[in-house]
N, C-alpha and C positions, 0 to 999 in steps of 0.2 A: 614713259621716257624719264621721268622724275623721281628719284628713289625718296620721295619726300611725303607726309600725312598729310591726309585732305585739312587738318587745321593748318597746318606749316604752310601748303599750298594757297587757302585764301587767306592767311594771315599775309602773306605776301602782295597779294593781289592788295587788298585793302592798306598797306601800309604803302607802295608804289601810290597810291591816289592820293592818300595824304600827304606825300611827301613833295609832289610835282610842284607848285609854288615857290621853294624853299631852293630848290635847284636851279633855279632862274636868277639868282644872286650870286650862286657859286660860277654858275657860266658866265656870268656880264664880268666876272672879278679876272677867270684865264682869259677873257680874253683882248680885255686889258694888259695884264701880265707878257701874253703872248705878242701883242705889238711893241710893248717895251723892250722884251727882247728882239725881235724882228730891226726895231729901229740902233739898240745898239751894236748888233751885228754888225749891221749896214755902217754906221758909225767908224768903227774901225777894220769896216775892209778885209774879214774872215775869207780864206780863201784857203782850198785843198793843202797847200803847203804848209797849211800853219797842224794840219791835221799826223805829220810823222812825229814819230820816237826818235829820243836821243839816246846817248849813253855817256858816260865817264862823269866829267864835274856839268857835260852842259852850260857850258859860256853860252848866251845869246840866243837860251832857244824860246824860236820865236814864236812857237804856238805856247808854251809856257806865258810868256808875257803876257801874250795878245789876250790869252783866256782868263790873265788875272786883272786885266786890265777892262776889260764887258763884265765881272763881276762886279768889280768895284763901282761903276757905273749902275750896274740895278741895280747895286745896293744903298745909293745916296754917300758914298764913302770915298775917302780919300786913293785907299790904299788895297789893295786885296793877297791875300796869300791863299791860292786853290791846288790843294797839292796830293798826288797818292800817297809820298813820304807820312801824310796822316795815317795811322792807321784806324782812328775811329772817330766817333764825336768826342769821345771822352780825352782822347788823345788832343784833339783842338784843342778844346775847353782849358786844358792841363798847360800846355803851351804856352794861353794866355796869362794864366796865373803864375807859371813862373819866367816868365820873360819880363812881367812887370813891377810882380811883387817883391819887393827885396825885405831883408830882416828887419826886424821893428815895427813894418805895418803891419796894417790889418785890417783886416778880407769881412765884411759884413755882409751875411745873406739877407735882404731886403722880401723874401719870396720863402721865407719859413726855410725849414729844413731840406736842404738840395737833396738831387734823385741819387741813388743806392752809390752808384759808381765815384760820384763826384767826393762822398763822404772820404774814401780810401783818399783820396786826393787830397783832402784838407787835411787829415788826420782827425777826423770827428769822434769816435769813439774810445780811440788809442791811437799812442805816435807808431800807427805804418811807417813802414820802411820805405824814404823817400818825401814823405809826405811835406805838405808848407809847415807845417807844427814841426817837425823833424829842423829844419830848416827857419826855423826862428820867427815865421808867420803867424801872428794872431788871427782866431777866427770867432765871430760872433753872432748871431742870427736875430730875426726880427719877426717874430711867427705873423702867418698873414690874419684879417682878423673880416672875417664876412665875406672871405674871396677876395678881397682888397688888399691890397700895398697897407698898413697902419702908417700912415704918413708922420702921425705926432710920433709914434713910436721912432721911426727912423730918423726925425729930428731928436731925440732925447739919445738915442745909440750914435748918430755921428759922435767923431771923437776928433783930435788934433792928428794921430795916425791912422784915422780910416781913409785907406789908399783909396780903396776900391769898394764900388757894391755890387757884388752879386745880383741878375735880376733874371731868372730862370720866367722863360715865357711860356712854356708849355706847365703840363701837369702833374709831366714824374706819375709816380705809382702812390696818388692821391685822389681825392671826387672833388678837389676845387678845379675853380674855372680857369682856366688857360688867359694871359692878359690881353689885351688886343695890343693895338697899335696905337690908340692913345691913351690908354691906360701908360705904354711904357712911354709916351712922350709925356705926360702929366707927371710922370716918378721923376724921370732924367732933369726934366725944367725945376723940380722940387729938390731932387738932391742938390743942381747945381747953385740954387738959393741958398741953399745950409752951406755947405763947402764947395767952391766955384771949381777948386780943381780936383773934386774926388772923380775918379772913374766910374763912369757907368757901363759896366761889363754884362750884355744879354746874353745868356745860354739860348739859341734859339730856335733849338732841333725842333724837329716835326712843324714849326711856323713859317716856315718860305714859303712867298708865292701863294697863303692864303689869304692877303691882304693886298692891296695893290700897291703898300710899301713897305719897305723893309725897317727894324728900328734904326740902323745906322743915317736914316733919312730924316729922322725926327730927334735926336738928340743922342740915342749912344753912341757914348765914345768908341765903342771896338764892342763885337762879335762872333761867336763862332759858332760852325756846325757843322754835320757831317756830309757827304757826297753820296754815301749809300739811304740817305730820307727822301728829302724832298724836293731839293736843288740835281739830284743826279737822274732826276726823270725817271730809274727805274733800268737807265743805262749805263751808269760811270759802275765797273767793276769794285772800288773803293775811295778811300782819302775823303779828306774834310777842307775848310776852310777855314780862315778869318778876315773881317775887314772890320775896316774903321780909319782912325787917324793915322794917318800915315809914319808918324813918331811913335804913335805906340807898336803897329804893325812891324814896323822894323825893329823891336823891341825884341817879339815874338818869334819873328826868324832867324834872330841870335840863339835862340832856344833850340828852333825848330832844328837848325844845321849847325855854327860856332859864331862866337863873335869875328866880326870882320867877314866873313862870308856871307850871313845872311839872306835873303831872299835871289844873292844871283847863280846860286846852283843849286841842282834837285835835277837830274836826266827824266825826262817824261820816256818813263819804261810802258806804260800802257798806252797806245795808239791814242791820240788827245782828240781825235775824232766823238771816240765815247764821250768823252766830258762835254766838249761842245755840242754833240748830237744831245745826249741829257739835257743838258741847262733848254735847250730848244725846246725840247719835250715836256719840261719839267712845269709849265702852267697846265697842261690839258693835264698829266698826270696827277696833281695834286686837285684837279678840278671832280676825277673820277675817284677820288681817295675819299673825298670829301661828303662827293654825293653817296659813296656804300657808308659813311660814317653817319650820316643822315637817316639811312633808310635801316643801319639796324637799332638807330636810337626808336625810332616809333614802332620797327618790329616788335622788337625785346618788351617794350613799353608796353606791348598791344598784347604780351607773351603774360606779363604781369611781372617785370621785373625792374628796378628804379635802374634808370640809365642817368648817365652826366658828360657831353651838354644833352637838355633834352633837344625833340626835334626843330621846335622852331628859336633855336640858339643861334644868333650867331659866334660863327667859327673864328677862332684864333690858332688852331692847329689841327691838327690829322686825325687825333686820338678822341677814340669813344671808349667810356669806361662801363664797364656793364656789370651791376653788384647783384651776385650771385647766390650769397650766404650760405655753399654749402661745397665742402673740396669737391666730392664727385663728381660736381653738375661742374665746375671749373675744370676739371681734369676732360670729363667728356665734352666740353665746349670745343678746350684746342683738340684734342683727337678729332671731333668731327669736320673742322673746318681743315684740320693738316688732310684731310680724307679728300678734300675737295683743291689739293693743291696741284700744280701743274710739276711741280718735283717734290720728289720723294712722300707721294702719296700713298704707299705702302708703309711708311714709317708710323708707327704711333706714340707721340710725346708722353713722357711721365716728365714729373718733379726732379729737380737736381740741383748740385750745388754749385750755384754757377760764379764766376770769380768774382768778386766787388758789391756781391751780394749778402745781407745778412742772413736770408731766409732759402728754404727753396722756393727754384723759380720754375715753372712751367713755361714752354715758349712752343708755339704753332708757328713754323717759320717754311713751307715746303718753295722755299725761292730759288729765281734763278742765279743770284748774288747772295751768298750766303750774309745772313742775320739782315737782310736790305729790309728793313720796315716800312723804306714805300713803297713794297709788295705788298700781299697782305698777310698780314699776320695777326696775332694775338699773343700775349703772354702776361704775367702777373706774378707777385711773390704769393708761397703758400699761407695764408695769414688770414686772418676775419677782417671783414667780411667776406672776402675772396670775391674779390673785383678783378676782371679779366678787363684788360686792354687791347683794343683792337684799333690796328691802324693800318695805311695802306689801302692798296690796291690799284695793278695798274689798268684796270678795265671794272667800269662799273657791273657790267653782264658777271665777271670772274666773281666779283663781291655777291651782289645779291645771293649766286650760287653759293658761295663760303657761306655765309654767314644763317642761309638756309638748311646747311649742310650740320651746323656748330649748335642749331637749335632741334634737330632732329638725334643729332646725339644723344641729349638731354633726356626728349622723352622715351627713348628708346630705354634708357636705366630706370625710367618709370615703368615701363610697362614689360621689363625683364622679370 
């Protein structure tokens, strides 16, 4: 029944047993998660109406409100913007930074060098066309130093025009640790020590709903992230969000649409059924992400390969990095597991050069939402040590299988 090698097969069996303890944490956390949702529902009164599509400028539409208004609520925040008008994370993220930042500040990364996409956006390497550098934004960074926030460091870089700090919670296409939730309430309570009114900006893809709070509940000022990770269950077709202070959020939706308009139009051209069905779903789904993140960290481990986080880590996000030291074995990782996808399982992934990227990138993505990483998937830039990133998944059964599928790859180029 298994196209898989008697070592692959009880590799599995024996990493299933180790792992069972570990998953008992991630369950007690959805379903937590999942009452809070249940209770804010109930809260404000979700009801089939709120579930059509609009069209034109959308005055008063009421499932638009009502959905951003149960976010902003599990997220410990003032204000919420949850919108398909996003077209991605990076698109949020971008939003917040130029709804806020005006010319003269400047933009501190707190959390070392931000992830690939975010760089085009600052103007990191060179003034992009568009970019905050283009646009008269300082940008500075604060490498992190043991997996840690360098807290003196960020005291000696604040400045009199540091607006804002950057504070990226996940781990990008790096082997450091992902922050937790008080890691980023210890930063925000420290920044606001040094400068009371610098911003505290989290990047916080792939971290929803793996904590039983969100950072905007422990001190950041505003946050964004996307609809196709973690928050959209695995059902919102696209869009992202932001919340926080509701001065700054309106900020943002000056961006988002024009000034004076703002967060009151945006037509919900996709049935908001999705979004609200997602968000419902979205603790058990990141419950099942989390436990295949788990079981291929002591796989791979048990495989002989250095994984991060290992398996008895606690989780601060989706993503398991798996360091591979060799293109091949990364090229046949995502082929094997895009082999074990429920679309486009016929397709087999090479390298390319993908937008916002320095490097090529590899990506195993066979979703039913195109690029939706909390499906499962993998991908990584082509680069040493060739650390492959996997994340997602919306059934832990679908994982195990992936990730069985992504290590039979491997040896199969051995034994070619």
């Amino acid at each position: 029944m298994y196209p898989f090698s008697e070592k692959i097969l009880l590799t599995k069996q024996q990493s299933l047993i180790a792992c069972r303890s570990y998953f008992e944490r991630v369950e007690e956390i959805a379903e937590k998660n999942t009452l809070k949702v249940l209770n804010t529902l109930r809260k404000h009164k979700i009801a089939e109406h709120h579930f059509h599509t609009t069209s034109g400028y959308a005055y008063s539409d009421a499932g638009r409100e009502k959905l951003e208004l149960v976010w902003a609520d599990i997220c410990g925040a003032e204000k919420a913007l949850v919108r398909t008008q996003f077209v991605s994370g990076t698109h949020a993220l971008a939003s917040v930074l130029f709804g806020i930042l005006r010319p003269g500040d400047e933009l501190l990364s707190i959390t070392g060098t931000p992830y690939d996409t975010m760089q085009t956006v600052i103007g990191y390497h060179e003034e992009s066309a568009g970019s905050l550098k283009e646009f008269g934004i300082s940008y500075n960074e604060v490498p992190m130093k043991n997996d840690k926030v360098d807290l003196e460091a960020v005291k000696k870089a604040i400045h009199s025009n540091t607006k804002m700090v950057l504070i990226q919670r996940s781990r990008g296409y790096s082997l450091r640790a992902p922050l937790t939730i008080d890691d980023i309430e210890k930063i925000c309570t420290f920044v606001k020590s040094i400068k009371h009114d610098c911003i505290c900006f989290v990047d916080n893809c792939y971290g929803e709903f793996v904590d039983i709070s969100e950072p905007t509940a422990v001190g950041a000022d505003i946050m964004a992230g996307s609809l196709i990770k973690n928050p959209g269950g695995g059902i919102a077709p696209t869009g992202g969000y932001v919340a926080g202070k509701a001065e700054l959020v309106d900020l943002v939706s000056y961006r988002l649409t024009a000034p004076g308009i703002g967060s009151e139009l945006g037509a919900s051209l996709v049935d908001n059924r999705l979004l609200f069905q997602g968000l419902f779903l979205a603790p058990h789904v990141v419950a099942q992400a989390i436990k295949g993140a788990i079981f291929a960290a002591e796989f791979f481990t048990k495989l002989g390969y250095y994984t991060l986080p290992e398996t008895s880590a606690i989780r601060s996000d989706i993503i398991q990095a798996i360091q591979l030291n060799n293109k091949e074995k990364m090229i046949a990782f995502c082929q094997g597991l895009q082999r074990f996808s429920p679309v486009d399982a016929h397709v087999s992934p090479e390298p390319w050069d993908m937008p916002g990227y320095s490097d090529q990138v590899i990506m195993a993505a066979g979703t039913f939402v195109q690029g939706a990483s909390i499906e499962l998937s993998a991908d990584g830039p082509m680069r040493a040590p060739y650390i492959v990133y996997l994340q997602g998944g919306l059934t832990f059964e679908h994982s195990i299988i992936g990730i069985m599928g992504a290590a039979q790859a491997i040896e199969d180029i051995h034994n070619s």
